[in-house]
C-alpha positions, 0 to 999 in steps of 0.5 A, spaced: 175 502 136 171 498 141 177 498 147 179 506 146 171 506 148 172 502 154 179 505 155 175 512 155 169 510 159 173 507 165 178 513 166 171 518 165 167 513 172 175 513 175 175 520 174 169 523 175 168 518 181 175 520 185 172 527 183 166 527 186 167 524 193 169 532 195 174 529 201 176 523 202 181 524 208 188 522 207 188 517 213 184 513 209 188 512 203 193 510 209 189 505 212 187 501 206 193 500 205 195 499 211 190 495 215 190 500 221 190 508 223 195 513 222 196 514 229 197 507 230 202 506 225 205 512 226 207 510 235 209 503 232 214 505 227 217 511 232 217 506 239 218 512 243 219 512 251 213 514 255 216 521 256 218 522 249 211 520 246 208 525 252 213 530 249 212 529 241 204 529 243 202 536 242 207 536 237 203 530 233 197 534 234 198 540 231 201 536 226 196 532 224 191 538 224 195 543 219 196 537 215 189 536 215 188 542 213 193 542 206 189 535 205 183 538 204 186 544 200 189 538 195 182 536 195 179 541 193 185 543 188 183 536 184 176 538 185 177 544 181 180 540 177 175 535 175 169 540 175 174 544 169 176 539 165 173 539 159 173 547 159 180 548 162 183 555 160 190 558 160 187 562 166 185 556 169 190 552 168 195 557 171 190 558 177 191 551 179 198 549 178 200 555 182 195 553 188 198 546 186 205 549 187 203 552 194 201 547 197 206 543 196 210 548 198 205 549 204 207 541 205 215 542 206 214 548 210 209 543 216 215 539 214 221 543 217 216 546 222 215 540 225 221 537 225 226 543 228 219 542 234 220 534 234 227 535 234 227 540 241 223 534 244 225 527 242 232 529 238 234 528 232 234 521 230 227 521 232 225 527 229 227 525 223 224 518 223 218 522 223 219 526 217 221 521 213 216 516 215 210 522 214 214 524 207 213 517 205 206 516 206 204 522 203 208 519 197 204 513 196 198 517 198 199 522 192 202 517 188 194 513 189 192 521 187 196 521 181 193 515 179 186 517 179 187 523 175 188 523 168 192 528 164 191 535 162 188 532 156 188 525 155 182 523 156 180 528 149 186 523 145 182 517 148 175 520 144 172 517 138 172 520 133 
């Protein structure tokens, strides 16, 4: 009885604390777990010429905001969530999961639209080297998110009763 009840309260203080921080910018996950910027990491693995680091610049920029932006959306979405949790409705539900889907699907498409740019500038093997290491942080970025929420559900069959 009493570890149900610690089980609860710590997935209530991880949730709600994850919840309440109303953007926590998908770079810091990245450095925490890597120990330096984004960027950083990102000019070390690809290791192109000057040329094509001058090429694929503009290309990373505009990458970067964009995918800024849907970082802040997928905040907002697991915002939402929390602040519904305990009265989450059929409607609301659905409102979330369709956002949710979007963005995803939001994702895939900055995905192929920076490749086919990068591949003009840089070639294919360099394009694809960074969509596969940018698909690969948001990865373990979204599996540190998914690890902080609980499930539509689980923390009512955590509840004493």
């Amino acid at each position: 009885m009493k570890k149900s009840i610690l089980i609860l309260i710590a997935a209530i203080a991880s949730f709600s604390s994850y919840a309440q921080s109303s953007y926590k910018e998908d770079l810091e996950v990245v450095q925490s777990i890597y120990g330096k910027s984004k960027s950083e990491l990102v000019k070390q693995y690809m290791n192109l010429s000057d040329a094509q680091a001058a090429a694929f610049s503009k290309i990373y920029d505009d990458y970067e905001a964009k995918r800024k932006a849907l970082g802040q959306t997928k905040f907002q979405l697991i915002n939402n969530y929390a602040a519904n949790y305990e009265t989450l409705t059929d409607a609301k539900a659905d409102e979330l999961a369709k956002n949710t889907l979007k963005n995803h699907i939001d994702y895939e498409k900055l995905y192929t639209k920076t490749y086919n740019q990068a591949k003009k500038a840089i070639g294919a093997i360099n394009a694809a080297k960074f969509i596969q290491l940018e698909v690969y942080l948001q990865t373990i970025i979204r599996s540190e998110i998914l690890e902080a929420i609980p499930f539509i559900g689980e923390l009512d069959k955590n509840k004493v009763q």
